[in-house]
C-alpha positions as CSV (number, residue, x, y, z in Angstrom):
1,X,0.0,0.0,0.0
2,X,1.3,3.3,-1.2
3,X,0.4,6.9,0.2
4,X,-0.9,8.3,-3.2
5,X,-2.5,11.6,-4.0
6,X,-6.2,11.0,-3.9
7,X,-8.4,12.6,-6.5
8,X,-11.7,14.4,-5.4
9,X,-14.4,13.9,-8.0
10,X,-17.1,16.3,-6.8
11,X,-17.4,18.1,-10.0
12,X,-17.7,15.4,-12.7
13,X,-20.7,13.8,-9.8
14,X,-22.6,17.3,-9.5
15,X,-23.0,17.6,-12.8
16,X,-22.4,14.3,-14.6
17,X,-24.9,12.1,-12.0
18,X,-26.7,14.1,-9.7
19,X,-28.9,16.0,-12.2
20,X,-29.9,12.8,-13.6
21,X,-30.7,10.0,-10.9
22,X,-34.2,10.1,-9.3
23,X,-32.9,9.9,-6.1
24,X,-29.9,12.2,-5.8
25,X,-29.9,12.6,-2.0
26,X,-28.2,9.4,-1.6
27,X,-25.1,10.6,-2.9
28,X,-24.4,14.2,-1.5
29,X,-23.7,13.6,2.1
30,X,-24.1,15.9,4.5
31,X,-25.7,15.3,7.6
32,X,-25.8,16.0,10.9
33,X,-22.5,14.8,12.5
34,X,-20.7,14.2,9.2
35,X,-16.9,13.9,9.6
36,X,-14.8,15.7,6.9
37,X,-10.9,15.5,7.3
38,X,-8.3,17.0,5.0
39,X,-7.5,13.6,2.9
40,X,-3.9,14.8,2.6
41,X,-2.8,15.5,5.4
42,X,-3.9,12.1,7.2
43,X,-1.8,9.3,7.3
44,X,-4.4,6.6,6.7
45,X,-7.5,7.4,3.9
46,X,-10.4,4.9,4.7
47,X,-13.2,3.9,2.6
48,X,-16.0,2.2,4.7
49,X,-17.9,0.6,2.4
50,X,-21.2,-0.8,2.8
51,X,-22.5,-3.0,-0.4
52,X,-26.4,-1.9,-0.2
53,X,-27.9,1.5,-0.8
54,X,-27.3,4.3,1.3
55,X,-30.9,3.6,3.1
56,X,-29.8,0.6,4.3
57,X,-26.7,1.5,5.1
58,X,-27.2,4.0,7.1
59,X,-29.7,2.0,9.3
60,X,-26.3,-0.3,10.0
61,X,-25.4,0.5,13.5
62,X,-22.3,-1.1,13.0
63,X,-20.8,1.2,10.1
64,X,-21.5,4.3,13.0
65,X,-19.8,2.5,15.0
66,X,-16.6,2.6,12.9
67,X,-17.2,5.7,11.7
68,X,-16.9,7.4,15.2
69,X,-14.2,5.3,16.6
70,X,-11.7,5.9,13.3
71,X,-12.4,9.3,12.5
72,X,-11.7,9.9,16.6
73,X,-7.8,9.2,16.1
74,X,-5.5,11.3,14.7
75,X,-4.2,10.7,11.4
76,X,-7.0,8.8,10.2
77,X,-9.9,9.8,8.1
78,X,-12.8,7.1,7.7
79,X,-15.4,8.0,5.1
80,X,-18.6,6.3,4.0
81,X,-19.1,4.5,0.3
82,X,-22.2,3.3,-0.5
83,X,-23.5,0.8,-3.3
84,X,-25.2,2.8,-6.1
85,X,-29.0,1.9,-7.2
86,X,-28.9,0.7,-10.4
87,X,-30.1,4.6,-12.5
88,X,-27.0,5.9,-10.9
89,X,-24.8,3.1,-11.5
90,X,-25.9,2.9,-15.0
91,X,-24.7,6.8,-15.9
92,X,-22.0,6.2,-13.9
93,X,-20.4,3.4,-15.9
94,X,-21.6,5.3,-19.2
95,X,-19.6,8.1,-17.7
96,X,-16.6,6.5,-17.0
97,X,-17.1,8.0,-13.0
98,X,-15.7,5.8,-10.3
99,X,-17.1,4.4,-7.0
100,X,-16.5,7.6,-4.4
101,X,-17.1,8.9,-0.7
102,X,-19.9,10.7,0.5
103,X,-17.5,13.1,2.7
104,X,-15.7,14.8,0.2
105,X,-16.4,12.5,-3.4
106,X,-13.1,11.1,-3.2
107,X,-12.4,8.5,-5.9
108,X,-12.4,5.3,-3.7
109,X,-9.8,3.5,-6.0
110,X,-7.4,6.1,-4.4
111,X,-7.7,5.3,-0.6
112,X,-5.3,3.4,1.5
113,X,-8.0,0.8,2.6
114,X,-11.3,-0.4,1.7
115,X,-13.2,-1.7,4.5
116,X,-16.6,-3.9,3.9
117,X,-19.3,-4.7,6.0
118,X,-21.4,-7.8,5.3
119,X,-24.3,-8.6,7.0
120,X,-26.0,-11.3,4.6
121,X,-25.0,-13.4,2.2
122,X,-26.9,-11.0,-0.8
123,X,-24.3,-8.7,-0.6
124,X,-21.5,-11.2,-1.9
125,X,-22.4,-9.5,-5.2
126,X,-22.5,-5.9,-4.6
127,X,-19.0,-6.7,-3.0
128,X,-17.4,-7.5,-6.2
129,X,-19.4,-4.6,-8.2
130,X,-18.2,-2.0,-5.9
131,X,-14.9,-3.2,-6.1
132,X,-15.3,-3.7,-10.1
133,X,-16.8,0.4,-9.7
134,X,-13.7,1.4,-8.0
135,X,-11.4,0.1,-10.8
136,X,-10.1,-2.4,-9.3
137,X,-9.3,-6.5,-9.7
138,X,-11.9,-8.8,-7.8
139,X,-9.4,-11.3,-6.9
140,X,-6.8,-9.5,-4.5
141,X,-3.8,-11.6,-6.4
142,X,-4.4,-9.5,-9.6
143,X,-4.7,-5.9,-8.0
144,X,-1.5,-3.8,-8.4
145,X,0.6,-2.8,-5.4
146,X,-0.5,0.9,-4.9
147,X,-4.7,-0.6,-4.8
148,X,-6.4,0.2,-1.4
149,X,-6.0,-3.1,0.9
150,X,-9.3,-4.5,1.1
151,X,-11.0,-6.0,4.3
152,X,-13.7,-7.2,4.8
153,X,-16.1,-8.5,8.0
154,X,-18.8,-10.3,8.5
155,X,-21.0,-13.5,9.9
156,X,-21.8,-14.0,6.4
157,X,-18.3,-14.6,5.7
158,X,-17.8,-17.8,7.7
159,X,-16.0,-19.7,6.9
160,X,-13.2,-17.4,5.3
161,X,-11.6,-20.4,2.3
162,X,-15.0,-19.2,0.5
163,X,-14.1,-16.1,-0.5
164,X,-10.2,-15.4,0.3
165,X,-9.3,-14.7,-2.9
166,X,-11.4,-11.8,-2.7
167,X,-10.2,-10.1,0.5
168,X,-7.1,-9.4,2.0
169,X,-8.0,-9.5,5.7
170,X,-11.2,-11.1,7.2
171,X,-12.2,-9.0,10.9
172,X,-14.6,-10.9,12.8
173,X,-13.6,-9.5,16.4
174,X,-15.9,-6.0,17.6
175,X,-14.5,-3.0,16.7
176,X,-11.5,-1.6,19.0
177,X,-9.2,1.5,19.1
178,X,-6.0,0.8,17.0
179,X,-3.4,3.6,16.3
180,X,-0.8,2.7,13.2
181,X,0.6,4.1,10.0
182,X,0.2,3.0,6.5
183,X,2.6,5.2,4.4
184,X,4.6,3.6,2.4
185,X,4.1,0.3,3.9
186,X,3.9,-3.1,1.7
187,X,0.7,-4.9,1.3
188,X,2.4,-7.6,2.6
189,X,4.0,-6.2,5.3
190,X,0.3,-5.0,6.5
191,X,-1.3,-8.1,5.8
192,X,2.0,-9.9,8.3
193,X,0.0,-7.1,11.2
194,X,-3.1,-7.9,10.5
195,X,-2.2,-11.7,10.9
196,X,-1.1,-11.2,14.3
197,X,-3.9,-9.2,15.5
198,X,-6.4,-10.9,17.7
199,X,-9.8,-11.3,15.5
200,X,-8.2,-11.4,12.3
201,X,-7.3,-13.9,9.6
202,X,-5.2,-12.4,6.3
203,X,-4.8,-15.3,3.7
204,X,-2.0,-16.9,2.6
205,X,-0.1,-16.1,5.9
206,X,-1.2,-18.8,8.3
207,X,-3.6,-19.0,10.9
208,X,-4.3,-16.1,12.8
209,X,-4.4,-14.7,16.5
210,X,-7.4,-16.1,18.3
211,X,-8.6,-17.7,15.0
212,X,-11.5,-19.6,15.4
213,X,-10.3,-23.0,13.6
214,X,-11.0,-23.8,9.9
């Protein structure tokens, strides 16, 4: 993973996609209690993703959850990417626009992570759309060194040898305070921490801390 200069898309989206979706509320951000960091000047850019429709989403207590805790350290920004419905998806592929943040329209192929959160087994699909949105290869032994690291947690995805070759890191433990730094640091070398942390599986590196035995 490579600290990269992140491109902020609002312009194409305000007037390439918002003008022509029937509901364009589900892309502008906003609200209440929104967080909005200065991208460059954090050390770690986090997309977290939720593959369903902003509705939905947002009625996931577990994405506000995530949101609070990472956007509360320093050095982090944590931003919200939501699946499109399918009018906006549609003018966004004929567009050539990418999958982007609701904070500041950031193209999400540009941030350091991609984090997933999968609550059923239905959005297995909109997984690998999202990713296929964001410009990037499905399986994560295609995707080029300077991708965002994807990971991805879930009940749904148990057990993890169903869908490793799609993910980097599986989280299954509740969310907790962690403070580290991604620039410049190696997929590889990041997948080696993720291994030893408690809760956490990364493929192709062994079995984990406090993995839960498959």
């Amino acid at each position: 993973m490579i600290h990269k200069e992140i491109r902020i898309v609002k312009e194409d989206i305000d007037r390439r996609l918002l003008p022509f979706v029937r509901q364009p509320g589900r892309y502008i951000g906003g609200e209440i209690n929104q967080v909005k960091k200065d991208l460059a000047a954090c050390d770690v850019r986090i997309g977290l993703c939720f593959p369903d429709i902003y509705e939905i989403g947002m009625s996931y207590g577990g994405l506000a959850v995530l949101y609070e805790i990472l956007n509360g350290l320093d050095g982090i920004a944590a931003e919200r990417v939501f699946a499109p419905w399918a009018d906006a998806e549609e003018i966004m592929r004929k567009e050539g626009l990418g999958l982007f943040t609701m904070e500041s329209c950031a193209n999400a192929g540009d941030l350091d992570i991609l984090g997933f959160s999968l609550t059923n087994e239905m959005c297995y699909a909109n997984l690998l759309n999202m990713l296929d949105l964001a410009g990037m290869e499905v399986r994560s032994e295609n995707r080029a060194e300077s991708d965002p690291l994807v990971i991805v947690g879930g009940n749904p995805l148990m057990p993890p040898s169903r869908s490793r070759r799609l993910w980097i890191c599986l989280c299954w433990a509740r969310a907790k305070r962690r403070r580290w730094k991604s620039s410049n640091c190696t997929a590889k070398r990041k997948k080696t921490y993720f291994r030893l942390e408690p809760g956490t599986h990364a493929p192709g590196l062994g079995r984990s801390a406090g993995c839960l035995g498959w």
